[in-house]
C-alpha positions as CSV (number, residue, x, y, z in Angstrom):
1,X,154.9,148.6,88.1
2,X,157.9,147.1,90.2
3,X,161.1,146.5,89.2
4,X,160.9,143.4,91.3
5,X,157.5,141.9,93.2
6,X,157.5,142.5,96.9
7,X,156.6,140.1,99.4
8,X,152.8,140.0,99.9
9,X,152.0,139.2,103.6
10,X,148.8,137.4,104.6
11,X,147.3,137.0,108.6
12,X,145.0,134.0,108.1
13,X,144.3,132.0,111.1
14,X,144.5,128.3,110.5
15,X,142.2,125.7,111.7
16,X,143.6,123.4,114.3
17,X,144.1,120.2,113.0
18,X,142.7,118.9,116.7
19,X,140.5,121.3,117.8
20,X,140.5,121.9,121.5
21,X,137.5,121.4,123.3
22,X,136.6,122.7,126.9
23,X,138.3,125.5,128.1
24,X,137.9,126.5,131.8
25,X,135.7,129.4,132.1
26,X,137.8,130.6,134.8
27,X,138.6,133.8,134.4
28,X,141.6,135.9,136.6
29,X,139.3,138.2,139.7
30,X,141.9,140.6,140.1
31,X,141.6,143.4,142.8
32,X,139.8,146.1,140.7
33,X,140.7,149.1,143.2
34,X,143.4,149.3,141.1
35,X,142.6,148.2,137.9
36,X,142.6,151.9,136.1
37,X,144.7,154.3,137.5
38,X,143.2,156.8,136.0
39,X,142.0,159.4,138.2
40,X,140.0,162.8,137.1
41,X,138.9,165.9,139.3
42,X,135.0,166.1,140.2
43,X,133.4,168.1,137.3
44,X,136.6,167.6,135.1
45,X,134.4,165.8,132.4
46,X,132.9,167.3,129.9
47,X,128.9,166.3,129.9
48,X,127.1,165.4,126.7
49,X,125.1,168.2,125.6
50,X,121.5,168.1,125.7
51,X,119.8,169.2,122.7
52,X,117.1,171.2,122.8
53,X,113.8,168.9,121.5
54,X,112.1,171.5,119.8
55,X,115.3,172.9,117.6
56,X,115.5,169.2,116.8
57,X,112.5,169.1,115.5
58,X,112.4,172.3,113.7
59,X,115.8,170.9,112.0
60,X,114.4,167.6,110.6
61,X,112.7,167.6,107.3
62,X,108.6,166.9,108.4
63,X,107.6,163.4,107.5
64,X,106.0,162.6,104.5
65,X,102.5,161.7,104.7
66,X,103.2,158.3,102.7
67,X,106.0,157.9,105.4
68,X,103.1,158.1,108.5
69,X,101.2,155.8,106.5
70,X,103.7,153.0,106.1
71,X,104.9,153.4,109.8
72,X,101.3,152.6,110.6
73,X,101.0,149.6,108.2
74,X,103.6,148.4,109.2
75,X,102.9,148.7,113.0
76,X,99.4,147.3,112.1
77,X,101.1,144.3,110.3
78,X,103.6,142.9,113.0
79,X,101.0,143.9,115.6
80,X,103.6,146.3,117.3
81,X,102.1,149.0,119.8
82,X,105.0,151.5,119.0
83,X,108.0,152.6,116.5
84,X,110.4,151.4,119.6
85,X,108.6,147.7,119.3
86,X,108.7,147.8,115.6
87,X,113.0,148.9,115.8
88,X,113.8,146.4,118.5
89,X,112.1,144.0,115.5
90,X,114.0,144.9,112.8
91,X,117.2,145.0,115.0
92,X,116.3,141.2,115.9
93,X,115.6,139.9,112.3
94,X,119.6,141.7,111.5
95,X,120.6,139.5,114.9
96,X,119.0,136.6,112.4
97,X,120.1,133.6,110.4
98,X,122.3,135.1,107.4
99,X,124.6,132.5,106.5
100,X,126.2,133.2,103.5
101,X,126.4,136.2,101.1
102,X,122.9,136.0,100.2
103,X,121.0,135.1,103.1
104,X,122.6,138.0,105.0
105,X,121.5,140.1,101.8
106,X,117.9,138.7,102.5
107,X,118.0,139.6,106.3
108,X,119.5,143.3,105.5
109,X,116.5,144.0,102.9
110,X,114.0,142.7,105.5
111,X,115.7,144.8,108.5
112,X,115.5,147.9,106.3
113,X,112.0,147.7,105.1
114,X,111.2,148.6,108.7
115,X,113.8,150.6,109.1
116,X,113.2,153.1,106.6
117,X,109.6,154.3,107.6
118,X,111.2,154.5,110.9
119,X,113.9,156.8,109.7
120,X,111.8,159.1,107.7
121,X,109.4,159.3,110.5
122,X,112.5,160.9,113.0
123,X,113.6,157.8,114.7
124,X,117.2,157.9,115.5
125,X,118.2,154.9,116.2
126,X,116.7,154.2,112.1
127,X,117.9,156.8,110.6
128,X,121.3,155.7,112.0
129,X,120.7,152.4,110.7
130,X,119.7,153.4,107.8
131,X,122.5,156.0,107.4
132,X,124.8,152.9,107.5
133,X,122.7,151.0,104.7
134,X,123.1,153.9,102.6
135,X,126.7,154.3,102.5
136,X,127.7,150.9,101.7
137,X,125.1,150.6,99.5
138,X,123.8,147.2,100.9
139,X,121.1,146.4,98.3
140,X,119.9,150.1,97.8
141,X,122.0,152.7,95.7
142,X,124.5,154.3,97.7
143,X,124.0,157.9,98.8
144,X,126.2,159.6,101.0
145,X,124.9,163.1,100.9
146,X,121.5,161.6,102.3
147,X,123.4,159.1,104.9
148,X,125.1,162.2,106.0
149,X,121.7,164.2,106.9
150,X,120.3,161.5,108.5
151,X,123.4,161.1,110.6
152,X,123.6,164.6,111.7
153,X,119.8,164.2,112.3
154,X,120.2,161.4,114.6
155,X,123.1,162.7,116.2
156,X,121.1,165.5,117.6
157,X,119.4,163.3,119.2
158,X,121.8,162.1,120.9
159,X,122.5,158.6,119.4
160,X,125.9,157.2,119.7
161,X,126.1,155.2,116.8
162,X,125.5,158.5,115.0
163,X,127.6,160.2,117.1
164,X,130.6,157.6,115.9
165,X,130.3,157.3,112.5
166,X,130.2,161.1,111.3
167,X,133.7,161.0,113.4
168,X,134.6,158.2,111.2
169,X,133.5,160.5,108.3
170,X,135.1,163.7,109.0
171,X,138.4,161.8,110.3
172,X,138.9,160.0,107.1
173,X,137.2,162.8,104.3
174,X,134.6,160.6,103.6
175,X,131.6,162.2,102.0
176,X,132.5,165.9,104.7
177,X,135.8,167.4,104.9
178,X,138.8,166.4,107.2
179,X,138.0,168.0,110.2
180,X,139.8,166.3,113.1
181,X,138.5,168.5,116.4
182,X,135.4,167.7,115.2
183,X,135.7,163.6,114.6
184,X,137.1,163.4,118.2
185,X,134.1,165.4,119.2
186,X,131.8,163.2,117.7
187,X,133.8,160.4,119.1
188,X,133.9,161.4,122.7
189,X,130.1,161.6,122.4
190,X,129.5,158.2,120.5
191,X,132.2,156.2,123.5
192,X,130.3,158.1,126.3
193,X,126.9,156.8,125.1
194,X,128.7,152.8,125.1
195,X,129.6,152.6,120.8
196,X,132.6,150.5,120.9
197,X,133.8,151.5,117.4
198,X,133.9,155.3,119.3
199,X,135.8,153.7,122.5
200,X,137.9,152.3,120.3
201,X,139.0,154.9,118.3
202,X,139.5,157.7,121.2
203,X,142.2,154.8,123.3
204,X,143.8,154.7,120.0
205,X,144.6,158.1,119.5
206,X,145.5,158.7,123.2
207,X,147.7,155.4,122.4
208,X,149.6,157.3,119.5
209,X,148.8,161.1,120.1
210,X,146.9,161.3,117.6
211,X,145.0,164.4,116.9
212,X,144.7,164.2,120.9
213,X,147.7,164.4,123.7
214,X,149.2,160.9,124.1
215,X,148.0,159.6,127.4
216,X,148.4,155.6,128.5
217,X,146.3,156.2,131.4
218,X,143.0,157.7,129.1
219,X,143.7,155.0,126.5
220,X,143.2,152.1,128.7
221,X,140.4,153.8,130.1
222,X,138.8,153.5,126.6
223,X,140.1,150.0,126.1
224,X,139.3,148.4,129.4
225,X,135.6,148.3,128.9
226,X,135.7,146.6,125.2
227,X,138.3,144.1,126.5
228,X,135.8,143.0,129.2
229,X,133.1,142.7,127.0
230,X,135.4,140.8,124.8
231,X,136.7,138.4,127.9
232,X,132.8,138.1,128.6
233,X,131.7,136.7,125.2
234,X,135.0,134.5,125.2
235,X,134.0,132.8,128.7
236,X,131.1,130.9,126.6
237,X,133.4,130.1,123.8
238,X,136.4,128.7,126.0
239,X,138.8,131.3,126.3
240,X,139.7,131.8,123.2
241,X,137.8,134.3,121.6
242,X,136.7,135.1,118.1
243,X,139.0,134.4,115.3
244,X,138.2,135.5,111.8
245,X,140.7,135.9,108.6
246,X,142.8,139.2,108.7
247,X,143.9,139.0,105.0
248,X,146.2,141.7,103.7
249,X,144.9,143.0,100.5
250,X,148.1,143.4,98.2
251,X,148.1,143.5,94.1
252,X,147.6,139.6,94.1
253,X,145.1,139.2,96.9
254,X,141.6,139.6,94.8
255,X,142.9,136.7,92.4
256,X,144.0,134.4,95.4
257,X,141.1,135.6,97.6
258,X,138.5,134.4,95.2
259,X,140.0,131.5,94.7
260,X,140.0,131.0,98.3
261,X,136.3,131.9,98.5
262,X,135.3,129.2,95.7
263,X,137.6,126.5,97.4
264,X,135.7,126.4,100.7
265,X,132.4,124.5,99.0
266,X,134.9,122.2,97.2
267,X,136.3,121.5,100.7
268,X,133.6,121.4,102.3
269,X,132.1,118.8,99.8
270,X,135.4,117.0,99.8
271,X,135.0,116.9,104.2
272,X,131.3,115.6,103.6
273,X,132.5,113.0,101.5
274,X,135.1,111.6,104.0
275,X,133.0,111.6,106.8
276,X,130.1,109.7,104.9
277,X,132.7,107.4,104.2
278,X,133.7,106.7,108.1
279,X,136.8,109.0,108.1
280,X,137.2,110.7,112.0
281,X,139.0,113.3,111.3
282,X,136.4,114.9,108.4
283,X,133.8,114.2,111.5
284,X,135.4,116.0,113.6
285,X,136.1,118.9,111.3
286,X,132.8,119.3,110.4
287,X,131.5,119.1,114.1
288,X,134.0,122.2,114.8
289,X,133.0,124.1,111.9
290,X,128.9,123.7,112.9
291,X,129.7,124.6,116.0
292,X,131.2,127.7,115.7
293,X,129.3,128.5,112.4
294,X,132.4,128.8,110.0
295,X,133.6,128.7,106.5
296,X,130.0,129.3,104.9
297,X,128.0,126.4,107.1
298,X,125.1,127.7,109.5
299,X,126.0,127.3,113.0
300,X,124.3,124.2,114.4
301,X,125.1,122.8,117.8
302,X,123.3,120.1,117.2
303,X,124.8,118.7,113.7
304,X,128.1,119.4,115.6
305,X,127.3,116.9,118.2
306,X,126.2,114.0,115.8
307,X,129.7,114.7,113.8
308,X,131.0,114.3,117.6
309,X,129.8,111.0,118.3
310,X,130.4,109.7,115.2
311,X,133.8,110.8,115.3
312,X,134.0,109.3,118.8
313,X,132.5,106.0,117.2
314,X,135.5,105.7,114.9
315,X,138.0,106.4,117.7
316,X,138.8,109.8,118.0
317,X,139.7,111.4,121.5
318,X,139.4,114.6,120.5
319,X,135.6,114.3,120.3
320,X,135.2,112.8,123.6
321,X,136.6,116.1,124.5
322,X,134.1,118.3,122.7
323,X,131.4,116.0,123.6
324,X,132.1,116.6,127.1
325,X,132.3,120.2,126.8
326,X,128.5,120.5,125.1
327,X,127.3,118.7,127.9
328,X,129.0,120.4,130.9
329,X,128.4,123.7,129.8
330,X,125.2,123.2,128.4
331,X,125.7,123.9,124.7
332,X,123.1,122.4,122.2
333,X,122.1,119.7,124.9
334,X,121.0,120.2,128.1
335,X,123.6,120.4,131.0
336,X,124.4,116.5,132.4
337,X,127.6,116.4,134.4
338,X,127.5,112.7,134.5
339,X,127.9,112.5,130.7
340,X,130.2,115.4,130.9
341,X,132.4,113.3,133.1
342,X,132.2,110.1,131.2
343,X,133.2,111.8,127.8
344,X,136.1,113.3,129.4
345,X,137.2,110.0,130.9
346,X,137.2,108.4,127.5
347,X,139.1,111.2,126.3
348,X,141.6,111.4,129.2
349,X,142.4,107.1,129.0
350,X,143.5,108.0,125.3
351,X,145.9,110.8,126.6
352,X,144.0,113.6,124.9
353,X,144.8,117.1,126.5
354,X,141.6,118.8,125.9
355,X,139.6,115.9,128.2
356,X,142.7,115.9,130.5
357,X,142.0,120.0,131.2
358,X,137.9,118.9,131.2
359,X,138.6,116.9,134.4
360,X,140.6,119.4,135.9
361,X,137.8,121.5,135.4
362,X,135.1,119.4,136.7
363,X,137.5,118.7,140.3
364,X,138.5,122.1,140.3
365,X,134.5,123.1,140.5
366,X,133.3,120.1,141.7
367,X,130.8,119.4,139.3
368,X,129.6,116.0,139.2
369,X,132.4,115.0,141.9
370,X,134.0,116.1,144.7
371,X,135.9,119.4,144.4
372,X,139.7,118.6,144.2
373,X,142.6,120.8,143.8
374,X,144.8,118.2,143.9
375,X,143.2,116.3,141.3
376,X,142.3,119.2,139.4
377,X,146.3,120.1,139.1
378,X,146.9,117.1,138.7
379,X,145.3,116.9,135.0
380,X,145.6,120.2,134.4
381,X,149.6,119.7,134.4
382,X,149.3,117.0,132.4
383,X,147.4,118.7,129.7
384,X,150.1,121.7,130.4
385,X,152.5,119.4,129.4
386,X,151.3,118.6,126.1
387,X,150.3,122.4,125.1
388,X,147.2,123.0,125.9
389,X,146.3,126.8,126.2
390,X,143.2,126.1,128.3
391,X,145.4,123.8,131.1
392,X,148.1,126.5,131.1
393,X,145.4,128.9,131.6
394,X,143.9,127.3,134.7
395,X,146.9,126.9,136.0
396,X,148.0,130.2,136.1
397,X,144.2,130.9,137.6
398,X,144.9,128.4,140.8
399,X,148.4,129.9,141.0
400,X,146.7,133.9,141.3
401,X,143.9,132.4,143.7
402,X,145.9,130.2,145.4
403,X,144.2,127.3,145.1
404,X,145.2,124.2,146.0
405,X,148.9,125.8,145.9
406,X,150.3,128.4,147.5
407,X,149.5,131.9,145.7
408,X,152.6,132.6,143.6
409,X,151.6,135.9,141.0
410,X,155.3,134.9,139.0
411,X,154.4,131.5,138.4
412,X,150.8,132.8,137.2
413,X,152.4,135.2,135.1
414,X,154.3,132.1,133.6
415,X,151.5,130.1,132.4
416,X,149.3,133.0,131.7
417,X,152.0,133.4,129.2
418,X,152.2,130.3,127.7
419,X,148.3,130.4,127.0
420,X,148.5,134.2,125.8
421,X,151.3,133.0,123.0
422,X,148.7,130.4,122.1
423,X,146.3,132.9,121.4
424,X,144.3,132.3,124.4
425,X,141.6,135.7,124.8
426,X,141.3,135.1,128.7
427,X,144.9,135.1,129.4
428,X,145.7,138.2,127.4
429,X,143.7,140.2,129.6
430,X,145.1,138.7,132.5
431,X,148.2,139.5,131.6
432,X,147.0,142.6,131.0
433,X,145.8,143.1,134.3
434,X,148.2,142.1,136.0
435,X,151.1,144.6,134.5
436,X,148.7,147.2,135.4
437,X,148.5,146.0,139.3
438,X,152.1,145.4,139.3
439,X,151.4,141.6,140.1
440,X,153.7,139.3,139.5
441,X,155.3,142.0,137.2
442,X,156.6,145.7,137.3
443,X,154.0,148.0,137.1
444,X,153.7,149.2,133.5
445,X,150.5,151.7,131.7
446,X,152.0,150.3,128.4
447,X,152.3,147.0,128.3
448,X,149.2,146.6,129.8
449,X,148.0,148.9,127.5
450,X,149.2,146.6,124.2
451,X,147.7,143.7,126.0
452,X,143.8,145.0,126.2
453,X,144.6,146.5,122.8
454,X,145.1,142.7,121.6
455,X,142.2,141.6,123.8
456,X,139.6,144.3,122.3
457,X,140.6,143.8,119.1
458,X,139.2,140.0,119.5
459,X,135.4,141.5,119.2
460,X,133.1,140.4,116.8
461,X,133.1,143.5,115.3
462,X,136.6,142.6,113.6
463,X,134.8,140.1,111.2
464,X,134.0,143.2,109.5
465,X,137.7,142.6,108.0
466,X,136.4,139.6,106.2
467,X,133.6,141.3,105.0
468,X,136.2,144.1,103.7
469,X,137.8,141.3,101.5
470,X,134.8,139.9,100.4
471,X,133.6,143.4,99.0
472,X,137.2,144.1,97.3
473,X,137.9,140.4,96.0
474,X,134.4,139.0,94.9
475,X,132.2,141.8,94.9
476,X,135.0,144.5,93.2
477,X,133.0,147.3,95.4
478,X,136.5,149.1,96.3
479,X,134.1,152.3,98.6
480,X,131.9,149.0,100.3
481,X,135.3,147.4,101.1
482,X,137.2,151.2,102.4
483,X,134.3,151.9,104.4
484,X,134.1,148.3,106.1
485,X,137.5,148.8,107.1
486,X,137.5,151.9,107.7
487,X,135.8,151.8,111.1
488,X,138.6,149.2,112.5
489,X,141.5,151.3,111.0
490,X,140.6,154.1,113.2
491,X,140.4,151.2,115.7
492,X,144.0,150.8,115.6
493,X,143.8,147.5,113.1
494,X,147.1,147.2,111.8
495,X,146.1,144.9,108.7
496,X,142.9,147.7,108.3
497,X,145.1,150.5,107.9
498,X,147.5,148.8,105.7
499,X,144.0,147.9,103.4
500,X,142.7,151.1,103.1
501,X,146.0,152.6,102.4
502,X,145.7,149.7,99.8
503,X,142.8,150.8,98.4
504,X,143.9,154.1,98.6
505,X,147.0,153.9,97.1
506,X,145.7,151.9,94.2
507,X,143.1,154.9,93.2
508,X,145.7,157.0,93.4
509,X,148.0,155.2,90.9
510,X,144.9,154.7,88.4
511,X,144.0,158.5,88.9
512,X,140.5,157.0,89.9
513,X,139.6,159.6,92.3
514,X,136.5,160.1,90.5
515,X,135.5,156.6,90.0
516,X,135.9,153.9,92.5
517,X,136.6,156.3,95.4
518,X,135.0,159.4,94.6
519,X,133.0,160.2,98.1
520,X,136.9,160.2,99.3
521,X,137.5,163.7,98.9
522,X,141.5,163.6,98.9
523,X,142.7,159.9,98.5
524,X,145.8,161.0,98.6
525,X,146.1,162.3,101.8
526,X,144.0,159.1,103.2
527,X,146.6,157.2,101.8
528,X,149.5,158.9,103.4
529,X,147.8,158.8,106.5
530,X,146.5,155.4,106.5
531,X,150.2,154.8,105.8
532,X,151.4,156.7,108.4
533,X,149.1,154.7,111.3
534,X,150.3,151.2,109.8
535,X,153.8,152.4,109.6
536,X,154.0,153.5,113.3
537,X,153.0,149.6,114.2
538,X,155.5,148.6,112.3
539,X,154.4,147.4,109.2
540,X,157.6,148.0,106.8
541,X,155.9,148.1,103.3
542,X,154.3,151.1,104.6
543,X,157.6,152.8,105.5
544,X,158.7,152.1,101.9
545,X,155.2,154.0,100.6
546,X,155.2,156.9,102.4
547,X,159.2,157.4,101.5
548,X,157.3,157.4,97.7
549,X,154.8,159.8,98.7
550,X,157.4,161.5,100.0
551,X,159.2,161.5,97.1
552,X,156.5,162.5,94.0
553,X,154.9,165.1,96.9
554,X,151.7,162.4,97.2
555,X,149.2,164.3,99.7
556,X,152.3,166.3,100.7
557,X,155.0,168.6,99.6
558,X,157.7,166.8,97.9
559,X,160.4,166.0,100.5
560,X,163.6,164.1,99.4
561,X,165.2,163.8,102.5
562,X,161.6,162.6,104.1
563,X,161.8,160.2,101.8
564,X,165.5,159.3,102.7
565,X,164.3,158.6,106.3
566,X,161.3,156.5,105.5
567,X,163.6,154.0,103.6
568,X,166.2,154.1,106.1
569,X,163.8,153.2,108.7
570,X,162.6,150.2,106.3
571,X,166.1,148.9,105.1
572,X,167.1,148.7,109.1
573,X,164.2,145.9,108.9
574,X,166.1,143.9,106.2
575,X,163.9,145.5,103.5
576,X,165.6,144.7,99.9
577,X,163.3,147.5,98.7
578,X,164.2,150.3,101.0
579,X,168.3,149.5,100.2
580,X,167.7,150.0,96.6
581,X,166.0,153.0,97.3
582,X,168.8,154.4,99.1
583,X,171.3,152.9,96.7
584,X,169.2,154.7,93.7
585,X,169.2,157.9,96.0
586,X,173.1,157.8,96.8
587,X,173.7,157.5,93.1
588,X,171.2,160.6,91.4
589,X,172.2,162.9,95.0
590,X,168.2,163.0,95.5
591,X,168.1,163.9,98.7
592,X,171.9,162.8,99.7
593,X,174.8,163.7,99.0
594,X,176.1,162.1,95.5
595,X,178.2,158.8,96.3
596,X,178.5,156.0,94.2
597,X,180.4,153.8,96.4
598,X,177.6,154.0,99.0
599,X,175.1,153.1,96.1
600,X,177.3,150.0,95.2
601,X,176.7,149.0,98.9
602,X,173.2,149.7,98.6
603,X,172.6,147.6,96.0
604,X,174.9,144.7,97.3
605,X,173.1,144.7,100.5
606,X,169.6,144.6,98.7
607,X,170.9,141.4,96.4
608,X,172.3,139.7,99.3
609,X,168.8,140.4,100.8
610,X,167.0,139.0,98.1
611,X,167.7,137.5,94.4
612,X,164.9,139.2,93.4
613,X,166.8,142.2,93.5
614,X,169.4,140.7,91.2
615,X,168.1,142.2,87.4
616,X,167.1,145.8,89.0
617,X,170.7,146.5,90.1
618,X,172.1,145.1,87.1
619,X,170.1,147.2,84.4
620,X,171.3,150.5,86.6
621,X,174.0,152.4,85.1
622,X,177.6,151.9,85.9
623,X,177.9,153.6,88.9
624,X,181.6,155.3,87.9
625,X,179.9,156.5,84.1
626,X,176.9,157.3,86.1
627,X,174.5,160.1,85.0
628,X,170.9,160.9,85.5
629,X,168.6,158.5,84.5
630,X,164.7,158.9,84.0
631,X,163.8,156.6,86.7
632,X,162.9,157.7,90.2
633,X,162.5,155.4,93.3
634,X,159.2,154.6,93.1
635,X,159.6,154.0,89.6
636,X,161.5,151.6,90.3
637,X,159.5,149.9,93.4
638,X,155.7,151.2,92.9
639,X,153.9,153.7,90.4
C-alpha cells in the first residue's frame, strides 16, 4: 500500500482532430559512403555455424505416423505440392483479416492447424511458429517445456526467429535459466539471419553495455537496417509512420484500460450517428479511422473514401486533402492526377495545409503539371507556416538537394526539425542521418544513434504493446501480457520495461511466483532488472523501486546506501516520493547518518512538492522525540 498514490503516467497518442492528408514521399538520399562508420577487419566476423543435417536429425524426436498422415491430408486438401507451399499458406492466412479480438483468434486457430503437422513433421520455420503459439497460449494450453524443444529444434536448423526468442528466453529466465553469453549468442545468430526483434535487441545492449561492451558504432549498425525498413513502410503512409497506444500499466491502469476498451464501440456508434446525421467532422473521423484500420474497425480504403466525399459535400477542407492523396498515390482508387489535382485545389482555396503541401508535391514532381520548384515552395511554405509536418518536411528535402534553392544542410536540419518534433518518421531518420555525416550538424555516433533508436521503434512490431495491455487489462493473462512485452523491452522500449517490471513487481508483492508468473523462474531478479533498463532511460518511478529492492534485499543483497542513491537520483527529478524516502532515511540512520534536521527538510521539500505528501509527514514521529518506528521506506511508498 502507499502512504500517498503516485502519479500514474500514460503514453497514448491522440487522434488529430484534422487529420493530415498527403505527405511527400520524399525521402532525404544522403551519401551512404558514409552512412555507418563502422568498419571491421576481413574475417573479423564470426560466421553462423552450420549444423551438421544428420545430428539434426538424429536430435529431433521421429514424426509420428498420425503426424505424416495429416501433413499429407492436409497437402492433399489445399492442393499444395510441398510442406514449403503449405507454410507460406498458413503464414498468408496470419497476414489475413483479424480485426478484432476474435477474428484474430479465428485467423491464429486456422494458421496453426497447418502449422502443427508441419512442426511435428521437422519443419522449422513451424515449429518456430508453433513454439510462439505455445507460450502465449493463443487458443491452445500453454506449454513452455514443449515450446522450448521445438525452439532448440528449430534453431539447429538454423532459423532466426528461433534463434531470437530462446535469447529472449534465457535473457529474461523465462521457462531456461538466465544465461546471458548464451541469449546474445542466440541473438547474434537470430539478427544475422534478418529477425528484427534480434537486431533490436544486440544495438540495445551495445547502446547501454549491456551484457556486451558499449559500442555506438555496433549499435547503429544493428539499428540502421530496422529504421530503413521502418522509413520504407512509412513512405506509403506519408511519413509518419505507425502509431499505436504505449499505455503504462500502473495499479489503476486494468480498471481505466477496460473502460477504455468498452468506450471505443460507444464512440464509434456515437461517430456513426453524427455522420448519418450530416455532421463533417464524424465523416471525416470515420474516413481516417477506415483508412488506417483503427480503433476496432477493419481497414477499408474504400469506406474511407465515401466518408471523404461526404465530408467534402458538407464543406470540409480537410477531406479534399485526403481525397487527393488516395488518388495521387493510388490508394483504394486507381491513380488520376487530374482528380488528384482538383481535390487539392478545393482544399488549398479554403487555406487547408494538408492540400497546400499536396500541390507542392504535385509541382515539385510534376505530376499532372509542369514541374515547379518555385511553385512547389511556394505552397510548401505556406503550409510550413501553419504546422504542417509533411511541408516542413519537404522543405528541408529541397533545402538537402538543393532544389529550387540553393543547398543549405543548416536550414534542412531546421525544418527536418520542426517535422521530427511533430512526430514525423521520415524526418527522424533524416536527422539521424545527417548527425552521422556531419551535415548540417557536428558529427555525433550518439545522437544519431537516439534518432534511429526512435525511428526503429516506429515498426509494426510495437503494436505488440497494445496487445500487452489488452492481455493484462481485459483478458487478466499476466504471462500472455509479460511475454508480449517482453520481446520490445529487450528492444529498448522504455514503457515495455517499465510493464514488465510492473508485472513483475506486482507478483512479487502478492508472493505469486507460483501462480500468475510461474515459468519466470526468479521474478525478482526480472524485476530489478527490468527496473534497472527503465531507470537508465530515465523513467523516475523506477529509480524509486529499485532504491526498495534495494532496501528489503529484492533480487539482491540488502543495500541501504544503494537504496540512498536510487532516491537521491529520483528526488533530483522533483520526485515527492524519493524526498520522503530520504527524509524517512535521515531520521531512522538507515543508510545515513542520523539527522533529524535534514529529515525535516526532506519532508518539507516533499510537501512543497506535492500535497499529497501532506498526511505521511504529519503521522511521522516528532523528529526531536524521534525513535524507531516499524515502518520502512517502502512501507511507506510500495509493499
Amino acid at each position: 500500500r502507499r502512504a500517498w498514490p503516485a502519479r500514474a503516467s500514460s503514453r497514448l497518442p491522440q487522434m488529430p482532430a484534422r487529420p493530415a492528408a498527403l505527405r511527400c514521399l520524399l525521402v532525404l538520399v544522403v551519401v551512404y559512403t558514409a552512412q555507418l562508420a563502422v568498419s571491421e577487419e576481413p574475417g573479423s566476423r564470426t560466421q553462423p555455424l552450420e549444423a551438421d543435417p544428420a545430428a539434426v536429425q538424429s536430435a529431433l524426436p521421429p514424426a509420428s505416423a498420425a503426424a505424416q498422415a495429416e501433413l499429407r491430408r492436409l497437402l492433399a486438401v489445399h492442393g499444395d505440392d510441398d510442406a514449403e507451399a503449405l507454410y507460406a499458406r498458413a503464414l498468408e492466412i496470419l497476414r489475413g483479416d483479424g480485426t478484432g479480438p476474435s477474428g484474430a483468434a479465428r485467423v491464429r486457430r486456422s494458421a496453426f492447424a497447418l502449422l502443427r503437422p508441419l512442426a511435428e513433421t521437422g519443419h522449422p520455420g513451424a515449429q518456430a511458429r508453433v513454439a510462439q503459439t505455445l507460450l502465449l497460449g493463443d487458443g491452445v494450453p500453454r506449454d513452455v517445456p514443449q515450446a522450448v524443444q521445438l525452439l532448440r529444434a528449430a534453431a539447429e536448423r538454423g532459423n532466426e526467429d528461433a534463434q531470437q526468442q530462446l535469447g529472449l528466453l534465457h535473457a529474461t529466465g523465462i521457462g531456461v535459466p538466465v544465461d546471458a553469453a548464451l541469449a546474445v549468442t542466440h541473438y547474434y545468430f537470430g539478427a544475422e539471419g534478418g529477425n528484427v526483434a534480434a537486431q533490436l535487441a544486440l544495438a540495445y545492449r551495445h547502446l547501454h553495455g549491456v551484457d556486451v561492451p558499449k559500442d555506438c558504432q555496433r549499435a547503429l549498425m544493428y539499428y540502421n537496417p530496422v529504421a530503413e525498413r521502418v522509413v520504407a513502410a512509412a513512405q506509403t503512409s506519408g511519413g509518419r509512420g505507425l502509431l499505436f497506444e504505449k499505455t503504462r500499466l500502473t495499479d489503476a491502469s486494468a480498471h481505466a484500460g477496460r473502460k477504455a476498451l468498452s468506450d471505443d464501440e460507444d464512440i464509434i456508434g456515437y461517430y456513426q450517428y453524427s455522420a448519418e446525421r450530416g455532421s463533417a467532422d464524424a465523416q471525416l473521423t470515420l474516413g481516417q479511422l477506415t483508412f488506417h484500420g483503427a480503433r476496432g474497425l477493419a481497414q477499408d480504403p474504400g469506406a474511407a473514401l465515401r466518408y471523404y466525399q461526404r465530408a467534402a459535400e458538407n464543406g470540409e477542407p480537410a477531406a479534399h486533402a485526403h481525397i487527393g492523396h488516395m488518388y495521387a498515390q493510388g490508394v483504394g482508387v486507381l491513380q488520376d492526377n487530374a482528380t488528384a489535382l482538383s481535390h487539392f485545389r478545393l482544399g488549398a482555396a479554403r487555406g487547408n495545409p494538408a492540400s497546400q503541401n499536396g500541390l507542392g508535391y504535385m509541382h515539385m514532381n510534376g505530376y499532372g503539371v509542369e514541374v515547379s520548384y518555385s511553385k512547389a515552395l511556394e505552397y510548401f511554405r505556406a503550409a510550413a507556416d501553419k504546422g504542417s509536418p509533411e511541408a516542413q518536411f519537404n522543405l528541408g528535402a529541397m533545402h538537402i538537394a538543393g532544389m529550387g534553392v540553393k543547398r543549405a544542410y543548416d536550414k534542412a536540419l531546421h525544418f527536418f526539425t520542426l517535422a521530427a518534433h511533430q512526430g514525423h518518421t521520415l524526418a527522424l531518420y533524416n536527422l539521424g542521418q545527417m548527425h552521422l555525416n556531419g551535415l548540417g550538424a557536428p558529427r555525433s555516433c550518439a545522437v544519431a544513434t537516439q534518432f534511429l533508436k526512435a525511428v526503429a521503434e516506429r515498426g509494426e512490431w510495437g503494436t505488440a504493446l497494445e496487445q500487452g495491455f489488452r492481455a493484462y487489462a481485459v483478458e487478466g493473462d499476466w504471462a500472455r501480457a509479460l511475454l508480449l512485452y517482453a520481446p520490445l523491452a529487450e528492444a529498448g522500449y522504455e514503457v515495455a520495461q517499465s510493464n514488465m517490471a510492473h508485472l513483475a513487481d506486482a507478483a512479487v508483492c502478492k508472493g505469486a511466483e507460483a501462480n500468475e508468473l510461474s515459468m519466470v523462474l526468479s521474478v525478482s531478479a526480472l524485476a530489478l532488472e527490468m527496473l534497472s533498463r527503465a531507470a537508465q532511460q530515465g523513467n523516475v518511478d523506477a529509480q524509486i523501486r529499485i532504491g526498495d529492492y534495494h532496501f528489503y534485499g529484492l533480487g539482491t543483497k540488502e543495500d541501504h546506501e544503494q537504496a540512498v542513491a536510487h532516491y537521491r537520483t529520483a528526488s533530483e527529478s522533483q520526485n515527492a516520493q524519493a524526498m520522503f524516502n530520504l527524509a524517512y532515511m535521515h531520521a531512522h540512520g538507515l543508510g545515513l547518518p542520523r539527522d533529524f534536521h535534514l529529515a525535516k527538510r526532506h519532508y518539507d521539500m516533499a510537501m512543497e512538492t506535492t500535497a499529497e505528501a501532506f498526511v505521511p509527514v504529519k503521522v511521522q514521529p516528532s523528529p526531536n522525540k524521534h525513535k524507531l518506528h516499524p515502518l520502512t521506506p517502502s512501507a511507506a511508498v510500495a509493499s
